[in-house]
C-alpha positions as CSV (number, residue, x, y, z in Angstrom):
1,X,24.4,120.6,-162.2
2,X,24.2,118.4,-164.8
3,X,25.6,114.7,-164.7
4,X,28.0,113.9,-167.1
5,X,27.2,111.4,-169.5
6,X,29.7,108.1,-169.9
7,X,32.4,108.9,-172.3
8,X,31.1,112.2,-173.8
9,X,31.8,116.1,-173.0
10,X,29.2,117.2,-171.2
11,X,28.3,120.0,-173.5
12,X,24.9,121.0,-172.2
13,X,26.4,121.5,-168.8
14,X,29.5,123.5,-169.8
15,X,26.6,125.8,-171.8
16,X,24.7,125.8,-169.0
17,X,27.3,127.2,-166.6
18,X,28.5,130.0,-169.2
19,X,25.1,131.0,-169.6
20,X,24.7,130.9,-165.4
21,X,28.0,133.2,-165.1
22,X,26.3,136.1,-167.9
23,X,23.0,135.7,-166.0
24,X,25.0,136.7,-163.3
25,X,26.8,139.3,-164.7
26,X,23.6,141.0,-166.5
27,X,21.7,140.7,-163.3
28,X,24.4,142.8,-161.8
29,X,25.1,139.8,-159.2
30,X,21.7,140.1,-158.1
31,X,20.5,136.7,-159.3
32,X,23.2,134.9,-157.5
33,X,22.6,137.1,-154.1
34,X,18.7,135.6,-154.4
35,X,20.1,132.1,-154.4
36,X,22.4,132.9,-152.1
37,X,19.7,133.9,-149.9
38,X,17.4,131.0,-150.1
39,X,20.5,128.4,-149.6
40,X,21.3,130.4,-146.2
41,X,17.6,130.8,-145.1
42,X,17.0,127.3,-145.4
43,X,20.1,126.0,-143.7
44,X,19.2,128.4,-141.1
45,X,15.3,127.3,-140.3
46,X,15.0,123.7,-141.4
47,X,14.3,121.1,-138.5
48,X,16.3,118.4,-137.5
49,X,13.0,116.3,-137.0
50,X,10.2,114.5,-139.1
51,X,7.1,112.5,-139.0
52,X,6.7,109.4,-138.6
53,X,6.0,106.7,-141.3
54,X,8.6,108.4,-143.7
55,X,11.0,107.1,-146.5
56,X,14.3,108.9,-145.5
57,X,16.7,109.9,-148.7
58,X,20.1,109.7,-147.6
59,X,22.2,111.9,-150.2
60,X,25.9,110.1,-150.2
61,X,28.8,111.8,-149.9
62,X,32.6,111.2,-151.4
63,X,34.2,109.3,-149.1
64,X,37.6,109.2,-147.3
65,X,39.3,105.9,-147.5
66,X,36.5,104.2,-148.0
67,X,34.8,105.1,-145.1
68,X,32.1,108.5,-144.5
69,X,33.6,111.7,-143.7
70,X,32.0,113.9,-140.8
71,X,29.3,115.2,-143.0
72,X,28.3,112.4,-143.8
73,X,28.3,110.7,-140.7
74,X,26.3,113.5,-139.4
75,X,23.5,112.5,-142.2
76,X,23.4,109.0,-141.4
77,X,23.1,109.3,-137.3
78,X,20.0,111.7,-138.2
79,X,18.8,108.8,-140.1
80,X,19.5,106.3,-137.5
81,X,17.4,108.8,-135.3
82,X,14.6,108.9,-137.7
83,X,14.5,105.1,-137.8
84,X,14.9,104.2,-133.8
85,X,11.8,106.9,-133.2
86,X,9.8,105.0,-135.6
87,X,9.6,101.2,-136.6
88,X,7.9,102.2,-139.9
89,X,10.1,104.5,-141.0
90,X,12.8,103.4,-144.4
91,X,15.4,104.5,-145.6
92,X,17.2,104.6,-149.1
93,X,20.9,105.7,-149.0
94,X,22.0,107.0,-152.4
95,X,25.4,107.3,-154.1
96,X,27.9,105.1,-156.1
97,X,31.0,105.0,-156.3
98,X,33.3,108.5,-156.6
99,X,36.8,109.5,-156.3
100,X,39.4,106.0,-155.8
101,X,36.9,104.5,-153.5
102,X,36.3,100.4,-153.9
103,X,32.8,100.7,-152.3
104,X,29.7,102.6,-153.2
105,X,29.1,106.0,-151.1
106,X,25.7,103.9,-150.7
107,X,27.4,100.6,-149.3
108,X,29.6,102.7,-146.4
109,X,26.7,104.2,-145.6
110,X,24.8,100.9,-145.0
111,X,27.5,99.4,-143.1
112,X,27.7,102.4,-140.8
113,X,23.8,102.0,-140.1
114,X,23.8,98.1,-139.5
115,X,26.8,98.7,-136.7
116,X,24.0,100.7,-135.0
117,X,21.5,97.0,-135.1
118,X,19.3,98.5,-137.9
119,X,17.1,96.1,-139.7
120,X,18.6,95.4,-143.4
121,X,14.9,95.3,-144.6
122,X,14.1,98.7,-143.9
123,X,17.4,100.0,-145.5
124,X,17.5,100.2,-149.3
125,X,20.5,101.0,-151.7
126,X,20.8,103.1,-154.8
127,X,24.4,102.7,-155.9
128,X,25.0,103.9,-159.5
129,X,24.3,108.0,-158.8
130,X,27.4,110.4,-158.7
131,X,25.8,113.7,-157.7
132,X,22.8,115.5,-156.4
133,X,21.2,115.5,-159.3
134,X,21.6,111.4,-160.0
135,X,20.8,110.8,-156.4
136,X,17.2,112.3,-156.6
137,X,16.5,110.7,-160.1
138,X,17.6,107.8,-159.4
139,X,15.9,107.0,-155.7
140,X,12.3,107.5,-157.8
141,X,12.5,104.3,-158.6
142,X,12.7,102.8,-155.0
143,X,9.4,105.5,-154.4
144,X,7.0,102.0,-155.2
145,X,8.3,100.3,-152.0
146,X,6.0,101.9,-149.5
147,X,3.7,104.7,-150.5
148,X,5.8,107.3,-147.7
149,X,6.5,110.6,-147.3
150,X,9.5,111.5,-148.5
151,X,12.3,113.0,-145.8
152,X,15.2,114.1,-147.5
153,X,18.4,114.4,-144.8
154,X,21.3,116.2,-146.0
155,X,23.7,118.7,-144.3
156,X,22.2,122.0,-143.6
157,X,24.2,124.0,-146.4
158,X,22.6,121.4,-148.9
159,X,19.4,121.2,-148.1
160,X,18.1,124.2,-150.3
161,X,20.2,122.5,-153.5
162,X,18.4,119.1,-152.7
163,X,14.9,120.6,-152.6
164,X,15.3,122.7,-155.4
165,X,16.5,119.2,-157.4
166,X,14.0,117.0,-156.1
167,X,10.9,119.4,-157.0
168,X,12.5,119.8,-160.6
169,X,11.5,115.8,-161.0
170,X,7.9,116.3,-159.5
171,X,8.5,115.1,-156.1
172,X,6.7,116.7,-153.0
173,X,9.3,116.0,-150.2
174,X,10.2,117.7,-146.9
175,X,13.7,118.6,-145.5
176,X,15.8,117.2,-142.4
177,X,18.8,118.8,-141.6
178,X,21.5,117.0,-140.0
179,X,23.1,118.9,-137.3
180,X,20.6,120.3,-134.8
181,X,21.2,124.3,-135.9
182,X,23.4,126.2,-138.4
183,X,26.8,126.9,-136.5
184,X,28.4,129.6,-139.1
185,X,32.2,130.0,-139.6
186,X,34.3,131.0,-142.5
187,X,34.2,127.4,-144.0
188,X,30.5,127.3,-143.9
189,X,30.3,130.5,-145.5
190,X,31.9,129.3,-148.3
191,X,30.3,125.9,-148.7
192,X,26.9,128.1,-148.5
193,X,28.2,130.5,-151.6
194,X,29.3,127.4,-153.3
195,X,25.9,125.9,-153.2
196,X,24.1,129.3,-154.6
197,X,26.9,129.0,-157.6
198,X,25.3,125.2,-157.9
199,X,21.9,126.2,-157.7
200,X,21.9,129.1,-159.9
201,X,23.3,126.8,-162.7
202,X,21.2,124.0,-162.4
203,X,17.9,127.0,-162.1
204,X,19.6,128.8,-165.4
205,X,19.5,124.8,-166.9
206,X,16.3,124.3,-166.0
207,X,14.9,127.0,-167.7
208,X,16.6,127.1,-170.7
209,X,15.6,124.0,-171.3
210,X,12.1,124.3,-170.7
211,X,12.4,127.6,-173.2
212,X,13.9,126.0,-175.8
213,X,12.0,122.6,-175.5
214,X,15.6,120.7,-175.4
215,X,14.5,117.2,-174.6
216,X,17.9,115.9,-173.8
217,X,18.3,118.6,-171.2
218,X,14.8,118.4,-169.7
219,X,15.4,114.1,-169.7
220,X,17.9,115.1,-167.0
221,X,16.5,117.4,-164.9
222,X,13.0,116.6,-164.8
């Protein structure tokens, strides 16, 4: 929920998430089943389409030797979509480095792109995030290159998360989701629950922070 900071325990966010599991607990589970809710509803109604004249976020994803896994092939070829329907269309592909990779998530993702003959001016780079969170702050920056809409295009089951993040720093953004509809199985199910476990921490960070005025906390989130 919250990104670590470099060479320091990450005290907020351990707080944060013992607080999340007795919000949890008090609420009976019924805080959790909310979230729950809202991640499967959106996975389940999103479009996989967008306007035109967009700025596409890209959120990376760890990758395997170097290269994107499935999922997050699956984001970039909605991007590469978005950008052959329309020559005004940008994109920013976020993500640094994570795990043993050599490359940025944000580099692999480029390269995958320019195979399919995309310009290199309309695709921008924001290489130092390491989650969710750090992908959306970070991308703001990039927001003064063209005065777009912003598309966020994620996998289906992380489109909720995303949202919820990217509304937390101010931003008005819609959703594309990268497979054309929700195909549920036993993995999804549990990449869904996983996601309301992430959301209900980062929403129990959010508002303790704003209740208790802690600056450092509120620096991070909003």
């Amino acid at each position: 929920m919250l990104p670590k900071q470099e060479n320091k325990i990450d005290i907020d966010g351990y707080a944060m998430l013992l607080l999340s599991t007795l919000v949890v607990i008090a609420t009976a589970g019924l805080s959790y089943v909310l979230c729950l809710r809202k991640i499967f509803l959106t996975a389940k109604n999103e479009t996989h389409y967008c306007d035109n004249d967009v700025m596409v976020f890209v959120l990376g994803k760890k990758l395997q030797k170097n290269k994107p896994d499935y999922e997050y092939v699956q984001r970039l070829k909605r991007a590469n979509a978005i950008l052959n329907e329309d020559d005004d269309s940008q994109v920013i592909i976020l993500g640094g480095k994570t795990g043993d990779a050599i490359i940025t998530e944000a580099h692999a993702g480029k390269d995958f792109l320019e195979k399919f003959e995309i310009d290199p001016l309309r695709i921008h780079l924001e290489q130092t995030s390491r989650n969710t969170l750090e992908n959306i702050r970070n991308a703001i920056s990039f927001l003064k290159i063209e005065n777009k809409k912003i598309v966020i295009v994620s996998n289906r089951y992380h489109l909720a998360r995303a949202k919820q993040m990217a509304n937390g720093f101010g931003l008005e953004v819609e959703l594309c989701a990268a497979e054309e509809k929700l195909s549920m199985d036993l993995l999804l199910m549990v990449k869904l629950m996983t996601e309301a476990l992430h959301v209900h921490w980062y929403l129990t960070g959010k508002y303790w922070a704003r209740i208790t005025n802690n600056k450092n906390m509120l620096s991070r989130i909003s």
